[in-house]
C-alpha positions in Angstrom: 149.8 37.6 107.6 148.1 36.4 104.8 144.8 37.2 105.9 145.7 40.5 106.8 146.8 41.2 103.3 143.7 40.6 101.7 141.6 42.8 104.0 143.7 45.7 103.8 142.4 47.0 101.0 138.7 46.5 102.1 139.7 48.6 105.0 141.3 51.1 103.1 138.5 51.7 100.6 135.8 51.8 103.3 137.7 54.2 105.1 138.1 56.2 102.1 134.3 56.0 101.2 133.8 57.5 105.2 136.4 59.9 104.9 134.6 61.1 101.6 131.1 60.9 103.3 132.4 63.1 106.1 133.9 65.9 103.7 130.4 66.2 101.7 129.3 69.8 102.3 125.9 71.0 102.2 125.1 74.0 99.8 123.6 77.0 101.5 119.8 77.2 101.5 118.3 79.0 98.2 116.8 82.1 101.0 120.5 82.8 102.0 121.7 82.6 98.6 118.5 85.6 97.5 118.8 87.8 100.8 122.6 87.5 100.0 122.7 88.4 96.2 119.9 91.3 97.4 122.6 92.5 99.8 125.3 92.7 96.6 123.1 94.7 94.5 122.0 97.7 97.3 125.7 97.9 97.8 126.2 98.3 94.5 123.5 101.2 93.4 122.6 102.5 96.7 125.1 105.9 97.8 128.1 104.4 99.8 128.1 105.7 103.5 124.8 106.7 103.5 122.3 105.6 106.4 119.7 103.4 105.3 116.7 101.5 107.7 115.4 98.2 106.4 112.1 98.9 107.6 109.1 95.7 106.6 109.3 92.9 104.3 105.4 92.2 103.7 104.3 88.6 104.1 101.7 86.6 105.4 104.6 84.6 107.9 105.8 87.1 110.6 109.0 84.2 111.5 110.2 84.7 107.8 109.6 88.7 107.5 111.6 89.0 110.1 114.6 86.5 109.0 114.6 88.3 105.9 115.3 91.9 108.3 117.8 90.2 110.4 119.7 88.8 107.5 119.8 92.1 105.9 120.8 94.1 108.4 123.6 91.7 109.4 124.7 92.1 105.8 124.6 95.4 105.9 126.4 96.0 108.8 129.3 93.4 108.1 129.9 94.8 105.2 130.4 98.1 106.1 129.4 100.1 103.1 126.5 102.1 104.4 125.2 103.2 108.5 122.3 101.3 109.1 119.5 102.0 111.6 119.5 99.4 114.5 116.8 96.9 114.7 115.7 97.9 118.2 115.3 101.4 117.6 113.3 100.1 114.7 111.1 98.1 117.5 111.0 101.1 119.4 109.2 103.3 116.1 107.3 99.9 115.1 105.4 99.7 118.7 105.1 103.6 118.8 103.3 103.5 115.2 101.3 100.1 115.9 103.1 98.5 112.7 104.0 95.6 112.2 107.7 94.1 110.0 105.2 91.8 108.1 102.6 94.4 107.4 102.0 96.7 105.1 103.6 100.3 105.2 102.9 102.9 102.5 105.1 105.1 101.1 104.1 108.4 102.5 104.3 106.4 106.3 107.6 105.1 105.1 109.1 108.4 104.5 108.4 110.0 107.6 109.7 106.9 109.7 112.8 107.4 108.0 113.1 111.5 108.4 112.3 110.9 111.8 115.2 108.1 112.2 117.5 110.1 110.3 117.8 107.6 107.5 118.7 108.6 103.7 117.5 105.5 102.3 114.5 103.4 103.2 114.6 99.5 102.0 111.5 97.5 102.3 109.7 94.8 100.6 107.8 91.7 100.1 107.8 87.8 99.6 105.1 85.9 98.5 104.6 82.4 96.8 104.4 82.0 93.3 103.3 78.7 92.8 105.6 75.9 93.6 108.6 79.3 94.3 108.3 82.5 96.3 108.7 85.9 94.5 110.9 88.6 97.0 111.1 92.5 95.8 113.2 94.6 97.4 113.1 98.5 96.7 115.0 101.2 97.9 113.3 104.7 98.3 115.5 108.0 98.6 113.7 109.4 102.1 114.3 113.3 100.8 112.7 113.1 97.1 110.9 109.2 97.0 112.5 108.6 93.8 112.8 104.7 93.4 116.0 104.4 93.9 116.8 100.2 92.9 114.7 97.3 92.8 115.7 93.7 93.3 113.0 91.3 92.3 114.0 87.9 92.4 112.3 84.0 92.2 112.9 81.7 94.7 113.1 77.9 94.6 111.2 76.0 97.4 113.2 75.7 100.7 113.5 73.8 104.0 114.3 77.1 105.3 111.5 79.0 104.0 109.3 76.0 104.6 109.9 76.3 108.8 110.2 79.6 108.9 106.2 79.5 107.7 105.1 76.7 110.0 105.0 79.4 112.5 101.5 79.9 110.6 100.1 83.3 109.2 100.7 86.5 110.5 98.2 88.5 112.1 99.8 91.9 110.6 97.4 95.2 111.1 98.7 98.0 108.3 100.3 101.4 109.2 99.4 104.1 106.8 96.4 104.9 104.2 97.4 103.2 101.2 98.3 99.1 100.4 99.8 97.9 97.1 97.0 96.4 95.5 94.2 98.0 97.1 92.1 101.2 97.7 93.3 104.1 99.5 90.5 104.1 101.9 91.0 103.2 106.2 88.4 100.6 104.6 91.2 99.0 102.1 93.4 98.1 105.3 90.0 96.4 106.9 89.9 94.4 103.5 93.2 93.7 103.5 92.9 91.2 106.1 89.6 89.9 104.8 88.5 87.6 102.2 88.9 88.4 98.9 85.6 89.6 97.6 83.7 87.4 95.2 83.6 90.6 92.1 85.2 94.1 92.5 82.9 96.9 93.5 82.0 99.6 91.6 84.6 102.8 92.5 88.3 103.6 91.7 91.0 101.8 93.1 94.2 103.7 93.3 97.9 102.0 94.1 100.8 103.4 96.2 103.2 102.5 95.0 102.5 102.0 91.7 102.4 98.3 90.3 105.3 97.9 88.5 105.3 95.4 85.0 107.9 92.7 84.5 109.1 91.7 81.2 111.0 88.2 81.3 111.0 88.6 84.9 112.9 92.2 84.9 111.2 95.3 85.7 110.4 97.6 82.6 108.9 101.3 82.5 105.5 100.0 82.6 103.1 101.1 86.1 99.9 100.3 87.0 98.1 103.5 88.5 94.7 102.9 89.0 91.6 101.0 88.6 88.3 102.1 87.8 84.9 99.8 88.0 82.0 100.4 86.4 78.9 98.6 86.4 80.4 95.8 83.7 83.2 97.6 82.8 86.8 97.5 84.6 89.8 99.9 83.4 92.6 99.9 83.8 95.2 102.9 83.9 99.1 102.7 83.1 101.5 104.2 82.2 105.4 104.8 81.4 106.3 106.5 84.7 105.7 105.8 88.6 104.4 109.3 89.1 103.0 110.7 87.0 100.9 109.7 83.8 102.7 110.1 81.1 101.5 108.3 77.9 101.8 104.4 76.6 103.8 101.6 79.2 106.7 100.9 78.0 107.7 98.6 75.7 104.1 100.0 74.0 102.6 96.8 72.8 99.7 96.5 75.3 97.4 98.5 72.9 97.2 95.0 70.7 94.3 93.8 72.7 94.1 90.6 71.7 97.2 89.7 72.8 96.9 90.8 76.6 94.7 88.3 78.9 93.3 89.2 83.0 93.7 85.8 84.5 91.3 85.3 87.9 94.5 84.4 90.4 91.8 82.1 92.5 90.7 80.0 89.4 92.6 80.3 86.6 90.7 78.6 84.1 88.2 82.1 83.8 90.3 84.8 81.9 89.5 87.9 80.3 91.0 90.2 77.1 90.4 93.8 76.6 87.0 95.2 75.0 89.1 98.3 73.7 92.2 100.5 74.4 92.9 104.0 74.4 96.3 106.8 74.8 96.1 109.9 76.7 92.8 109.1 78.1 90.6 112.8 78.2 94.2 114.7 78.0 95.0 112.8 81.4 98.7 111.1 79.6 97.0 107.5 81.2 96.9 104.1 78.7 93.7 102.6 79.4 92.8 98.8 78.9 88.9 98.6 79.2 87.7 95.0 80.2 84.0 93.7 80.3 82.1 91.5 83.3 85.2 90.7 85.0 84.1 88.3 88.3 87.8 88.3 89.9 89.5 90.5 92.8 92.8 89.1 92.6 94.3 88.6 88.8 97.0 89.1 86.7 97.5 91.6 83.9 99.9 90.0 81.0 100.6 91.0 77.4 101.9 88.1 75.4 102.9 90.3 71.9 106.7 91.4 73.3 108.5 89.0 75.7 105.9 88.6 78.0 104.8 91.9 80.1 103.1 90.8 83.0 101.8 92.1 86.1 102.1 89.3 88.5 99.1 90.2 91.4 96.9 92.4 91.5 94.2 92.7 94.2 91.2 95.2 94.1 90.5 95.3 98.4 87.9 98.6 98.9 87.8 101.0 96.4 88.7 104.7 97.8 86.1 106.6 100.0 
């Protein structure tokens, strides 16, 4: 009796220590977490009832496009706020068109798949690593006017999720559409987007729908990247304070301060560049223009250190426009 005295409370602590083993709950992964807190803010700035299609998130991993898509729509649906296009007659259009959910689709494309599916609202988007974190924007597009109607850019921290959904390797995505963010306009820019990066930009205009939009702090500001122009040494670039149209100096106005705004090469990010000169309302045009000399890189960034820091995060000069 004795003996069983003193091992009774062995027993009861190491059943204790199991019991508390067995009730330790793993968190949900940092991808559900994003695609969830995405799902919060369409419902709350998107038109309730409408019909909406969640049409491509662009990535170089088909496997986690499309778990992004699924994730969505299941949101969307279980929460019954809006009508939302079914994924298979999605498939149906996708095969139709030759496009792909992890391709690129331009705006113009992505308009007229959602008239023709009877959507109000098309959602689409991108992930993309960010150095040791992905980067995932979400935008909304009215289908009758393509005004922007909410964007959800948010960080994301390294993953087991997102780390097997890209073992499925790289996808083999072929564009639908004309235009690609951060390339020319040309059926040449969709040929480019699926090769190399080119060692130096060629001389021509580079034009982007839609327009690049700036960040400050990580939150999008008024600031958008039209175009790009190369010229023998000289690259320019043209922005402005509206997604449409040109209409005078980025917003919050401090990129004229040349010497605090840097191009960084994305590929080797020791060579960076700053800004030769800057002009407003370029030839009556409404563009800010940020002229840059012998710049060697196709993919860079675009930052301005003077306010909070203003920052396009990737930009990538493909073919410029025929």
């Amino acid at each position: 009796m004795k003996m069983l005295n003193r091992k009774l409370p062995l027993l009861v602590v190491t059943c204790s220590l199991l019991f508390a083993c067995a009730t330790v709950a793993k968190g949900p992964d940092d991808l559900d977490i994003a695609i969830r807190d995405t799902s919060d803010y369409l419902n709350d700035n998107l038109p309730k009832g409408s019909k909406i299609v969640i049409l491509n998130i662009q990535s170089d991993h088909a496997a986690l496009s499309d778990y992004i898509i699924d994730e969505l729509i299941a949101n969307a649906v279980n929460d019954k706020i809006f009508s939302v296009v079914d994924r298979a007659q999605l498939e149906q259009i996708r095969m139709e068109l030759n496009f792909q959910m992890s391709g690129e689709v331009d705006d113009n494309s992505a308009l007229e798949i959602g008239k023709f599916l009877g959507a109000q609202t098309i959602v689409s988007g991108a992930i993309s690593e960010l150095a040791d974190r992905h980067r995932m924007r979400i935008r909304a597009l009215n289908v009758q006017t393509a005004e922007v109607q909410g964007q959800y850019n948010r960080n994301i921290s390294a993953s087991k999720l997102i780390t097997a959904l890209m073992k499925g390797g790289k996808s083999q995505s072929t564009s639908y559409g004309t235009a690609r963010v951060g390339g020319g306009t040309s059926s040449a820019g969709k040929q480019a987007a699926q090769a190399k990066t080119p060692a130096k930009p060629k001389d021509g205009t580079y034009t982007f729908f839609p327009r690049i939009r700036a960040t400050n702090a990580g939150l999008p500001i008024n600031c958008y990247l039209h175009k790009i122009e190369v010229k023998g040494k000289y690259l320019i670039v043209y922005q402005s304070g509206d997604a449409r149209i040109a209409s005078g100096r980025g917003a919050p106005g401090y990129w004229y301060i040349t010497y605090n705004v840097i191009l960084t090469d994305l590929d080797n990010p020791t060579k960076t560049w700053q800004p030769t000169s800057h002009q407003d309302n370029v030839g009556g045009t409404g563009y800010e223009a940020l002229s840059f000399e012998n710049v060697t890189a196709a993919r860079f960034s675009l930052e301005c250190s003077w306010y909070g820091q203003n920052i396009y995060e990737e930009i990538i000069l493909g073919e410029p426009d025929e």
